[in-house]
C-alpha positions as CSV (number, residue, x, y, z in Angstrom):
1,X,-9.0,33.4,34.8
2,X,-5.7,32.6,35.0
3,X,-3.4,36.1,34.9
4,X,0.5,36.1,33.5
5,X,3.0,37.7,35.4
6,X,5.5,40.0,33.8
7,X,8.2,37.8,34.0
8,X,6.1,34.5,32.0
9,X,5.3,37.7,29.8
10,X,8.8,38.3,28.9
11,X,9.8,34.8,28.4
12,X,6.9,34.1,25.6
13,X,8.1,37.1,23.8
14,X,12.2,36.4,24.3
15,X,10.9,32.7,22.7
16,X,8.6,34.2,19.9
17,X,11.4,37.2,18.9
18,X,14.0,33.7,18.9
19,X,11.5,31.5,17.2
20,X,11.2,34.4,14.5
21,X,14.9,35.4,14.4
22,X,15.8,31.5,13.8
23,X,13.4,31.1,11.0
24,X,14.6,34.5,9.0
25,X,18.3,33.1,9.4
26,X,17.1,29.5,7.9
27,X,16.0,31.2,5.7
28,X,18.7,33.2,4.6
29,X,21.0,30.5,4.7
30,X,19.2,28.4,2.4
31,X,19.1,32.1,0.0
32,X,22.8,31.9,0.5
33,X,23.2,28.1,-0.2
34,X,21.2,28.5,-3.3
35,X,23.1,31.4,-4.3
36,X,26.7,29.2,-4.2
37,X,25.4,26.5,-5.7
38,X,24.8,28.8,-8.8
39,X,28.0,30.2,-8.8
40,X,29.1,26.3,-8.6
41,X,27.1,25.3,-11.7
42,X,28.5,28.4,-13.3
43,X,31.9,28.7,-12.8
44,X,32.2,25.0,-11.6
45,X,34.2,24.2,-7.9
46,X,37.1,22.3,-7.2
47,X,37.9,21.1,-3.9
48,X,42.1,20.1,-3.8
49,X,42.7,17.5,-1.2
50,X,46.4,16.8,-3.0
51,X,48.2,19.6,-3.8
52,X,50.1,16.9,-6.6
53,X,47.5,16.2,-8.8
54,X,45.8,17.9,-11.2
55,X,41.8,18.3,-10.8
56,X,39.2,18.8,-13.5
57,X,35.7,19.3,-13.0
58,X,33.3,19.9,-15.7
59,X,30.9,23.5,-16.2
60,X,27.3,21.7,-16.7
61,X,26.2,25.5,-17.4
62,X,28.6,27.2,-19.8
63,X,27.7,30.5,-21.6
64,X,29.7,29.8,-24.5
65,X,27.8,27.7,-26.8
66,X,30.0,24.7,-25.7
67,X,31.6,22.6,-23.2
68,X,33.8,24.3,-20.2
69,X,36.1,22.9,-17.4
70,X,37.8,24.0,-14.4
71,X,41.2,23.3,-14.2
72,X,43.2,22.9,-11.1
73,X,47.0,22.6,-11.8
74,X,49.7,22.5,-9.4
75,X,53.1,24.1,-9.0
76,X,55.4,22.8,-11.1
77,X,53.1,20.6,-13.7
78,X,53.9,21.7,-17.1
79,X,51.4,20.5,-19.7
80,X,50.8,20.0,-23.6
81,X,47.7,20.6,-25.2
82,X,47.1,18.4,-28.5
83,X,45.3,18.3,-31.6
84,X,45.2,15.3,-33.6
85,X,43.4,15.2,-37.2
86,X,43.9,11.7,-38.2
87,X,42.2,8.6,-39.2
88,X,41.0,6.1,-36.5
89,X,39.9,2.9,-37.1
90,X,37.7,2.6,-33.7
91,X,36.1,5.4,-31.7
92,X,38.8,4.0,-28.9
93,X,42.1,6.5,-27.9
94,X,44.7,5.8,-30.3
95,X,47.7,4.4,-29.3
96,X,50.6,7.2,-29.4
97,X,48.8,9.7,-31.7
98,X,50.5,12.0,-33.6
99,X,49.8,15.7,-32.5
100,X,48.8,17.5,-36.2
101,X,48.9,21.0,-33.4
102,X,50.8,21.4,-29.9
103,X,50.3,24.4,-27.9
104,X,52.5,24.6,-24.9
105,X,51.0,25.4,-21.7
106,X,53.7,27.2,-19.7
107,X,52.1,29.5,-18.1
108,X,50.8,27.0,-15.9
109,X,53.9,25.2,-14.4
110,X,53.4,28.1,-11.8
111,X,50.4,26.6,-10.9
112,X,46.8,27.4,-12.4
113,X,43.1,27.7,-11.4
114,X,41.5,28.1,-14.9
115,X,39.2,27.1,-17.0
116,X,39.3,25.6,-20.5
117,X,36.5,25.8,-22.7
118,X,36.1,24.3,-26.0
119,X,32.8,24.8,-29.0
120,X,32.2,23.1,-32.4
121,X,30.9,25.1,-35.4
122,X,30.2,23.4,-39.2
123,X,31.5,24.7,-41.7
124,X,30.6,23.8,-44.8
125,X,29.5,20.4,-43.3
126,X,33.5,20.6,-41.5
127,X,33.8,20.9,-37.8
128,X,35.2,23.8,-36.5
129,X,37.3,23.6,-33.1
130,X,38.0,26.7,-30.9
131,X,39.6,26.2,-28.0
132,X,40.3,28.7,-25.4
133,X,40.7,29.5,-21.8
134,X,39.5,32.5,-19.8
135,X,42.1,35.1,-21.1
136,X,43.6,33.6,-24.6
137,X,42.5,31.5,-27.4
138,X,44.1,28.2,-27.6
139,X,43.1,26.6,-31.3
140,X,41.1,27.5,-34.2
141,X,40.9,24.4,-36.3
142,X,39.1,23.9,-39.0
143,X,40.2,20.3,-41.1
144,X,40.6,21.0,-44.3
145,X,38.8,18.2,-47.5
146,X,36.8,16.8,-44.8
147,X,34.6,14.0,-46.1
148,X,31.6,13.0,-44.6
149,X,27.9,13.5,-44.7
150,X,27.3,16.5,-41.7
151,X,30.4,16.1,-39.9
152,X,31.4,13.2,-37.2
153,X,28.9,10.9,-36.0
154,X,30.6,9.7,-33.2
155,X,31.6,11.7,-30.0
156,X,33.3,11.2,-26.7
157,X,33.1,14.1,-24.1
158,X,35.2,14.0,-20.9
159,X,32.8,13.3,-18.6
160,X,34.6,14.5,-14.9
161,X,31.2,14.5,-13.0
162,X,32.0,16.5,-10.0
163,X,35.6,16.3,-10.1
164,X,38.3,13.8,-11.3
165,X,42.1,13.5,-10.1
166,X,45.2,13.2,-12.1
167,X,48.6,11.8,-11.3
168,X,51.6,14.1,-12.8
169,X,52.1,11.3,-15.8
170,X,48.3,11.2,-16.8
171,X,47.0,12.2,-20.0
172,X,43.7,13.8,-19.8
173,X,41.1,13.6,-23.2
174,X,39.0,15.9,-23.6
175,X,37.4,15.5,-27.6
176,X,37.4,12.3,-29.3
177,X,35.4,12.7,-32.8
178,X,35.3,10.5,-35.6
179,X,33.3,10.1,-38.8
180,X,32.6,6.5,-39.0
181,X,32.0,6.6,-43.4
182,X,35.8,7.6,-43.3
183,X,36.8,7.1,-40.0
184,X,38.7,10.6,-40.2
185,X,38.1,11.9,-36.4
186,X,39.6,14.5,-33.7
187,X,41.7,14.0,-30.6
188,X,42.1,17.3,-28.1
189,X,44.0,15.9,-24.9
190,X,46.0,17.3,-22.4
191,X,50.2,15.5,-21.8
192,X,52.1,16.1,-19.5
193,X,55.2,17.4,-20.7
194,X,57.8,15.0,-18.8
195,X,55.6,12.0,-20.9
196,X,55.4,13.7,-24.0
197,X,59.4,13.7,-23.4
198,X,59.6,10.2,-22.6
199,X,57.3,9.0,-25.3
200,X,59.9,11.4,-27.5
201,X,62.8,9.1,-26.7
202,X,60.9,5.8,-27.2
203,X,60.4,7.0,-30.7
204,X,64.0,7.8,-31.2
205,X,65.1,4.6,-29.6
206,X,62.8,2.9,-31.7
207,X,63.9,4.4,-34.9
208,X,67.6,4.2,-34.3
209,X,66.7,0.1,-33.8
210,X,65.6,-0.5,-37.6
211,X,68.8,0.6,-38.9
């Protein structure tokens, strides 16, 4: 019979005691791995490769009953949020809506990592909108004499996947709605405020050009 020295000896329990070590580590990474992507799917994950734009990234798992996105804002990037009640003719974006609600975002111009969060209740056959980030609420809408036969039949969702990028002069929609036996609907979307300022002096311009 072949007989080990102490030396082989050592070296077949230095490579078991390393086999063993690497597998608990692989192990614990993947525990670890598993454990971020949770917190991904939870709280969602933005990864910022230009600090100019504004990111949005959508919460598949939100706790609260309705849809949830992270928000990354820059410095500097001062931002309206809208709420249209109007009619629409198509299930399209109108063109230049008319805000029936404005919220002004200022906190944000400092720059923002939050996230914005929006769920739909009926009320007597009447959608419900609250709105709200992680600290305040935003809206509480409820349109009143809505027509229709259990509220909008069409919906549009922002749908940001992973994560979506913004230039400073993009609007971003969030909530398109309509009921398509009145075509009464909801728009909830995000303007910058240096376009909602332009798109204010188009109007005047245009207005003081039919007199």
């Amino acid at each position: 019979m072949k007989s080990f020295s102490l030396s082989t000896l050592l070296l077949v329990v230095v490579i078991a005691a390393l086999t063993f070590s690497q597998i608990l580590l692989m192990r614990q990474l993947g525990l670890a791995r598993a454990e971020v992507n949770d917190i991904r799917r939870k709280y969602g994950y933005i990864r910022v490769t230009d600090k100019s734009k504004t990111y949005v990234a959508q919460i598949p798992e939100n706790e609260s009953a309705g849809d949830a996105y992270r928000l990354w804002i820059p410095n500097g990037s001062r931002y309206l949020l809208h709420l249209t009640d109007s009619s629409f003719e198509t299930n399209d974006s109108p063109i230049d809506p008319l805000p029936t609600k404005t919220v002004s975002l200022d906190d944000w111009s400092r720059g923002a990592d939050t996230i914005l969060s929006f769920s739909i209740y009926w009320e007597n056959k009447a959608p419900r909108i609250f709105v709200h980030t992680k600290t305040d609420e935003v809206f509480d809408y409820v349109p009143s004499n809505w027509k229709g036969n259990s509220g909008p039949s069409e919906w549009t969702w922002l749908q940001s996947g992973a994560q979506t990028e913004y230039s400073a002069d993009q609007n971003i929609q969030f909530i398109l709605c309509r009921d398509k036996t009145t075509n009464r609907g909801i728009l909830l979307w995000l303007e910058p405020h240096a376009t909602w300022e332009q798109r204010q002096r188009l109007n005047i311009e245009n207005e003081k050009g039919h007199f």
